[in-house]
C-alpha positions as CSV (number, residue, x, y, z in Angstrom):
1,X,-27.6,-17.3,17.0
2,X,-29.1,-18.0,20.4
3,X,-27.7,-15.1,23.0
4,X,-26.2,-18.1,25.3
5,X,-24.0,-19.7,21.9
6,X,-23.4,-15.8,21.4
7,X,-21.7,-15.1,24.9
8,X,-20.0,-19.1,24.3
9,X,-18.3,-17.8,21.2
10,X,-17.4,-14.2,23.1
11,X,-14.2,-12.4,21.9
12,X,-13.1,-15.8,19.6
13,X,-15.6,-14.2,17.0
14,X,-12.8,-11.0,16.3
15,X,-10.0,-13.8,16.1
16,X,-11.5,-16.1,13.4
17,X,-11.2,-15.2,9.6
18,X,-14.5,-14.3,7.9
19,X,-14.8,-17.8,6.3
20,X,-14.8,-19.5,9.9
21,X,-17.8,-17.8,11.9
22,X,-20.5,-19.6,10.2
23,X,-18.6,-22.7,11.1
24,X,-18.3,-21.2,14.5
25,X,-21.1,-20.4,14.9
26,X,-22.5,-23.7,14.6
27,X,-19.8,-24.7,17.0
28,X,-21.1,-22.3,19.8
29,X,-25.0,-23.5,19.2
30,X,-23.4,-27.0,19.5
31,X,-22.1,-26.7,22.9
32,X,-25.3,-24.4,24.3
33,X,-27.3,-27.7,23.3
34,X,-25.0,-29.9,25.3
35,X,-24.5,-28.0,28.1
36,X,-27.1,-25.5,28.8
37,X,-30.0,-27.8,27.4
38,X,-30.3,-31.2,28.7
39,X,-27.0,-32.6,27.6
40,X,-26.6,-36.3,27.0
41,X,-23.8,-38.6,27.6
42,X,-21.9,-40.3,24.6
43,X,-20.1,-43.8,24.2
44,X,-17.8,-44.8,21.8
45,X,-16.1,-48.3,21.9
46,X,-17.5,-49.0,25.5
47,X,-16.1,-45.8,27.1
48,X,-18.2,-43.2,28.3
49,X,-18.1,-39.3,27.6
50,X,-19.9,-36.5,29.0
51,X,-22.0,-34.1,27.0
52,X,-20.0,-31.9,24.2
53,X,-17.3,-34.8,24.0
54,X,-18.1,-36.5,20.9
55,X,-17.7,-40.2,19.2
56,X,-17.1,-38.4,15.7
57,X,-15.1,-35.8,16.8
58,X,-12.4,-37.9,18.2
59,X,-12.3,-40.7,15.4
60,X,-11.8,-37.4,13.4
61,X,-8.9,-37.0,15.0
62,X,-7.9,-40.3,14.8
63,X,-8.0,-40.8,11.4
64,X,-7.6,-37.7,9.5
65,X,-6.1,-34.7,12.2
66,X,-2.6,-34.0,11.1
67,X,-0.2,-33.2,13.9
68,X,3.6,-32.8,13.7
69,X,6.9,-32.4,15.0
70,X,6.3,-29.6,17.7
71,X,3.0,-30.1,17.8
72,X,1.6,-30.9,21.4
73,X,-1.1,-32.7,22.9
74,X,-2.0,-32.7,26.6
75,X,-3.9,-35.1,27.9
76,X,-5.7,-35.7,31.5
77,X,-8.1,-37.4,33.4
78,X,-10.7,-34.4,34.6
79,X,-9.8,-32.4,37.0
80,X,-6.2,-33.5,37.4
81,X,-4.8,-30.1,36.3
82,X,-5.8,-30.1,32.6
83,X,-6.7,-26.4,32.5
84,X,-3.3,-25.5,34.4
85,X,-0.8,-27.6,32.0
86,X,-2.4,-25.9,28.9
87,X,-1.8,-23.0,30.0
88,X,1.8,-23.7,31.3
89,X,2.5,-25.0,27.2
90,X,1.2,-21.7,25.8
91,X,3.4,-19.5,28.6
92,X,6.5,-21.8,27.6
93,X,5.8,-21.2,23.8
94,X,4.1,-17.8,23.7
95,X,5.2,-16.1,27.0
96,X,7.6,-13.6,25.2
97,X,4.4,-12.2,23.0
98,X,2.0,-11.3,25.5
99,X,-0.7,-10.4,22.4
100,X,0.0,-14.0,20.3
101,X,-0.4,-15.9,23.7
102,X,-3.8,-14.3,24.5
103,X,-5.1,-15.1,20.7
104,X,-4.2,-18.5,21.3
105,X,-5.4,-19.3,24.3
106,X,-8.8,-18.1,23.2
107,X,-8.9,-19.7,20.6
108,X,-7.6,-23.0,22.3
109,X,-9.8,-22.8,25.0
110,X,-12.7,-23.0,21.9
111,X,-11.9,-25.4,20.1
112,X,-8.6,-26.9,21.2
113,X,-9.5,-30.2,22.5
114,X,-9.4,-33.6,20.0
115,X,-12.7,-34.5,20.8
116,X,-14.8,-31.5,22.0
117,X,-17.2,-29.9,19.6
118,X,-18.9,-30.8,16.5
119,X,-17.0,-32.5,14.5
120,X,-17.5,-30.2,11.7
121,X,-15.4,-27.9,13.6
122,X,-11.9,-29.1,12.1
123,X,-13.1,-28.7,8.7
124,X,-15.1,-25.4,9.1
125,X,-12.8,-23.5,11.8
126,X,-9.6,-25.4,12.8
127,X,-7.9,-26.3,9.5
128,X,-8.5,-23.0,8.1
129,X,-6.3,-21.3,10.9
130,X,-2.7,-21.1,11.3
131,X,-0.4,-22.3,14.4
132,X,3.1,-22.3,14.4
133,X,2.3,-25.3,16.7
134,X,-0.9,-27.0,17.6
135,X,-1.7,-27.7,20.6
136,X,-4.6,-29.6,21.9
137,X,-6.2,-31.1,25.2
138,X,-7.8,-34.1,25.7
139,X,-9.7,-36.5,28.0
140,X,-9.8,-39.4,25.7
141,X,-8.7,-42.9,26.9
142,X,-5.4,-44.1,24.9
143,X,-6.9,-46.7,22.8
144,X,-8.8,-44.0,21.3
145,X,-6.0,-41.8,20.3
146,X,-3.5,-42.3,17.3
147,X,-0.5,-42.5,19.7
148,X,2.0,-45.1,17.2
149,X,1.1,-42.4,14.3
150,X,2.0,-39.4,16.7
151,X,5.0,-40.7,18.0
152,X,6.1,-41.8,14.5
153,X,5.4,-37.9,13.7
154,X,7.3,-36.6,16.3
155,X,4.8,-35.3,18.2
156,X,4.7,-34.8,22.0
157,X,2.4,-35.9,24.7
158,X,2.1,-34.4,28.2
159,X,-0.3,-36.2,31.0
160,X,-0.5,-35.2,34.3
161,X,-1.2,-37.5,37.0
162,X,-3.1,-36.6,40.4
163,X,-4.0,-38.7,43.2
164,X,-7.3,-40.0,42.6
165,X,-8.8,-38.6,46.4
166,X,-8.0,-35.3,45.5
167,X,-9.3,-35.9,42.4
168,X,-12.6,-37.0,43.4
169,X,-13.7,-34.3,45.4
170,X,-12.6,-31.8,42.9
171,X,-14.5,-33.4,40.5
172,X,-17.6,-33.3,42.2
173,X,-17.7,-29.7,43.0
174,X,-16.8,-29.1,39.0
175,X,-20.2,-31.0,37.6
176,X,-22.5,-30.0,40.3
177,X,-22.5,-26.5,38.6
178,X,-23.0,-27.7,34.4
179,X,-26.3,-26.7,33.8
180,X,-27.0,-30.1,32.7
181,X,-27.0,-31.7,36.1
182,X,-29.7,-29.9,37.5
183,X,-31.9,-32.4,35.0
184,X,-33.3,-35.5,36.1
185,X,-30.8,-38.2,34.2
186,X,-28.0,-36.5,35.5
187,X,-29.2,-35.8,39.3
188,X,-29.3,-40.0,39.3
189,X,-25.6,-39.7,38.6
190,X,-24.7,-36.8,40.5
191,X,-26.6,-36.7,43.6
192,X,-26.6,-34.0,45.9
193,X,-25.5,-35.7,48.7
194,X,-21.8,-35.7,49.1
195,X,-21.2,-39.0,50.4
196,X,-23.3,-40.3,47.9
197,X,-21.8,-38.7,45.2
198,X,-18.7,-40.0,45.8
199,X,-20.0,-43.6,45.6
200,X,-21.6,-43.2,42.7
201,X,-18.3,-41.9,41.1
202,X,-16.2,-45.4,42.6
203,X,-19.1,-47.7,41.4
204,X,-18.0,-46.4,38.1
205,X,-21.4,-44.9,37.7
206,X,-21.1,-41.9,36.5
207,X,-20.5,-41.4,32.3
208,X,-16.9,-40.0,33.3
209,X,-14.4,-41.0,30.5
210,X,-13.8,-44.8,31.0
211,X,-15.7,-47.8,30.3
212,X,-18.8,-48.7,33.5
213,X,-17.5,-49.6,36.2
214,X,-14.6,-48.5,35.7
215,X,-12.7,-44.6,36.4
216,X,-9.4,-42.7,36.7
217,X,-7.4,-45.6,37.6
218,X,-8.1,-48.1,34.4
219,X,-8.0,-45.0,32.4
220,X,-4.4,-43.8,34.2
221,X,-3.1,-47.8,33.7
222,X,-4.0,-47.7,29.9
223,X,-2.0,-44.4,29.6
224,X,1.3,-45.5,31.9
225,X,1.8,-48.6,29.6
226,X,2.9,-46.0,27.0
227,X,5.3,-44.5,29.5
228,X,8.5,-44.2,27.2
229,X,6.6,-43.7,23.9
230,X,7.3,-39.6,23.8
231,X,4.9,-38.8,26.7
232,X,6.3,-37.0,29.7
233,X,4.1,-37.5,32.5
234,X,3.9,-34.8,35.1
235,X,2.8,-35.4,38.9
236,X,0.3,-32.9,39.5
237,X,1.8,-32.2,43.3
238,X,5.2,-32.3,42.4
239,X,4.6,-29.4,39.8
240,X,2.4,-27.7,42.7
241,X,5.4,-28.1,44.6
242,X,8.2,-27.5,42.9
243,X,7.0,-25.7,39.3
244,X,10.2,-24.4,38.9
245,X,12.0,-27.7,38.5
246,X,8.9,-29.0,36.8
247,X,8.8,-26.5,34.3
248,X,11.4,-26.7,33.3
249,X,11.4,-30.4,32.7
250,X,8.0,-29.5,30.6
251,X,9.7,-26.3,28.6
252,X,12.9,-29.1,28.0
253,X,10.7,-32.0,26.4
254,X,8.7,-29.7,24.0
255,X,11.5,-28.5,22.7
256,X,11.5,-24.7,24.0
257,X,14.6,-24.6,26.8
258,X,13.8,-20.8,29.4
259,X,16.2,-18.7,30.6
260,X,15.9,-18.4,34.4
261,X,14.2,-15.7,33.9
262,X,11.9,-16.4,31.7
263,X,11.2,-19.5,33.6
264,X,10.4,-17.2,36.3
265,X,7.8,-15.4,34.3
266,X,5.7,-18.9,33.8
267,X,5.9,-19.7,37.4
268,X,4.8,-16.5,38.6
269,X,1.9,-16.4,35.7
270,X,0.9,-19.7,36.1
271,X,0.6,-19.8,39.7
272,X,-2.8,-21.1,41.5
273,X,-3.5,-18.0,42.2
274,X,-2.7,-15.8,39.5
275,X,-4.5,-18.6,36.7
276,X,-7.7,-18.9,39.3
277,X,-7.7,-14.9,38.5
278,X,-7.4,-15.2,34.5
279,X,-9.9,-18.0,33.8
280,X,-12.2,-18.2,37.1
281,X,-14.5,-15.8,35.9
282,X,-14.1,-17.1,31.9
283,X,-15.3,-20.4,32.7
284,X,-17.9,-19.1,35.1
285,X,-19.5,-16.7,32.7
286,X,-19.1,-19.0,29.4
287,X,-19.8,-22.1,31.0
288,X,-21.7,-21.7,34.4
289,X,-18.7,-23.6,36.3
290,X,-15.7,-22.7,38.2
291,X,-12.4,-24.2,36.8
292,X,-10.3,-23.9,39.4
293,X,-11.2,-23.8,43.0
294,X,-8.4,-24.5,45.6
295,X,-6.0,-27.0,43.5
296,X,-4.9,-28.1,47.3
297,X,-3.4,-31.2,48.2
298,X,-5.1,-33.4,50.5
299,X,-8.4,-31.4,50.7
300,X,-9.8,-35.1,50.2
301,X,-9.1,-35.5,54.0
302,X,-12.5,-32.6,54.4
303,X,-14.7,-34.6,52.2
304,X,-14.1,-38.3,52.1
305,X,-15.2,-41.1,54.4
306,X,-12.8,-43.4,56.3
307,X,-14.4,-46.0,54.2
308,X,-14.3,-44.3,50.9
309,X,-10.6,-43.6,51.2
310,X,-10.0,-47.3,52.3
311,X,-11.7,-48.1,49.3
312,X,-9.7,-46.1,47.1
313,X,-6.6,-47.7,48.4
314,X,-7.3,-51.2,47.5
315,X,-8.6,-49.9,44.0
316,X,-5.1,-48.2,43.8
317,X,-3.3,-51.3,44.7
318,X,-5.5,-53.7,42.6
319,X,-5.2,-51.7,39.5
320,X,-1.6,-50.1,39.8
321,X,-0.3,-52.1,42.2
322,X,2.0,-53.4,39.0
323,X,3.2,-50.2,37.8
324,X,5.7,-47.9,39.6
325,X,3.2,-45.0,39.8
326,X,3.4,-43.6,43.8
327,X,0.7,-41.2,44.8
328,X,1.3,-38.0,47.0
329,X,-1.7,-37.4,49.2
330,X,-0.2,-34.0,51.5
């Protein structure tokens, strides 16, 4: 094993059984190919995934991945506070057994979305482990997830929703650092220029989970017309405002009600600041990138051209303009 799928696969390796590291192992070669050698984007029925995120993998999931009542999936748009709600599910669930919340969140943070990873990973690694719940991430659009077979399971679905300026920029300072963009194919979607960036990004231009031409938005509208079926969705600034209200709400619709105080105990450990100390340096050493940044609200008004935020308006209005979905800039 390669000494970059070696430092991928870190402290995971002492929480696997035996029988799963050679299946692991193949998981963390895997992921060095995509993301520290020239990773290449995917597609699967028109939409568009970035390196690691593959076609197999999710129709895996689709087809044969057997979630439950109580089991949890928590799904987002990039950089709309994926990372963050995770962890808020395994402090709700886990937060009393400091030592069983750690193991899963290692493991999670490995192999825990639908359709990251080889898909030989449920097989080899996943379905030889044991959860009390599952719970998985994911960026997929809704078309490509079972969601009538989930619901009828009784499983539940968290998304988060964050205004797409803020949005933007964060994205942009997350993919600059993959080692894959430093490589020709990608520097044509990513340039380096900021401006330029971003309208290569609202051209639809840029392999990031939706169909081209198209973005956060389409991908936002396909999830809201499930609003109803089982899926709480949480407003990314109303939790960074008020996370003790919203968390609540979250702990309430997966089934585990808090104490005040132990509500207080996710707040406090979930905070920006105290989750930018506990996986900023993860990600940066595993991964080369920097998961969470400032997670402010309206740091698009630093980065964004008159003309680009205009822009983002009318796509707001022509695409949502329908739904009752109101976006908080500041």
């Amino acid at each position: 094993m390669s000494k970059e799928a070696e430092n991928l696969l870190g402290e995971t390796v002492d929480l696997l059984p035996k029988e799963c590291l050679p299946g692991a192992k193949k998981m963390a070669e895997f992921i060095k190919e995509c993301f520290v050698d020239r990773g290449m984007p995917n597609e699967t029925e028109g939409y568009q995934l970035q390196p690691g995120f593959e076609p197999e993998t999710a129709k895996y999931a689709y087809d044969k991945l057997q979630l439950g009542k109580g089991d949890i999936i928590v799904s987002t748009y990039p950089k709309t506070g994926t990372t963050w709600m995770l962890a808020i599910v395994n402090h709700i669930l886990h937060g009393n057994n400091p030592e069983k919340m750690q193991k899963y969140q290692k493991l999670r943070q490995f192999i825990g979305y639908l359709e990251f990873n080889h898909v030989s990973k449920y097989v080899d690694v996943w379905e030889k482990l044991s959860f009390p719940q599952q719970v998985f991430g994911t960026h997929l659009p809704a078309p490509l997830i079972n969601l009538k077979r989930y619901r009828e399971n009784g499983v539940k679905v968290i998304y988060v929703i964050r205004n797409p300026k803020d949005q933007l920029v964060s994205w942009r300072n997350f993919v600059m650092k993959f080692p894959y963009a430093k490589y020709d194919f990608w520097k044509s979607c990513f340039p380096e220029n900021e401006t330029e960036f971003y309208d290569k990004y609202l051209e639809g231009k840029q392999y990031a989970f939706a169909k081209e031409g198209e973005g956060y938005l389409e991908i936002l509208r396909e999830w809201y017309a499930h609003k109803g079926d089982n899926i709480l969705f949480v407003v990314f600034e109303k939790l960074k405002k008020n996370p003790n209200e919203e968390i609540k709400k979250i702990a309430e619709f997966i089934g585990k009600p808090l104490s005040n105080e132990e509500l207080q105990n996710v707040v406090d450990k979930t905070s920006f600041n105290s989750m930018k100390k506990e996986y900023g340096k993860l990600y940066s050493e595993k991964f080369g990138i920097t998961m969470f940044r400032k997670g402010e609200i309206g740091e698009w008004k630093n980065h964004l051209t008159v003309a680009q935020s205009e822009l983002i308006d009318r796509k707001v209005e022509q695409v949502l303009g329908e739904t009752d979905i109101k976006f908080i800039y500041e």
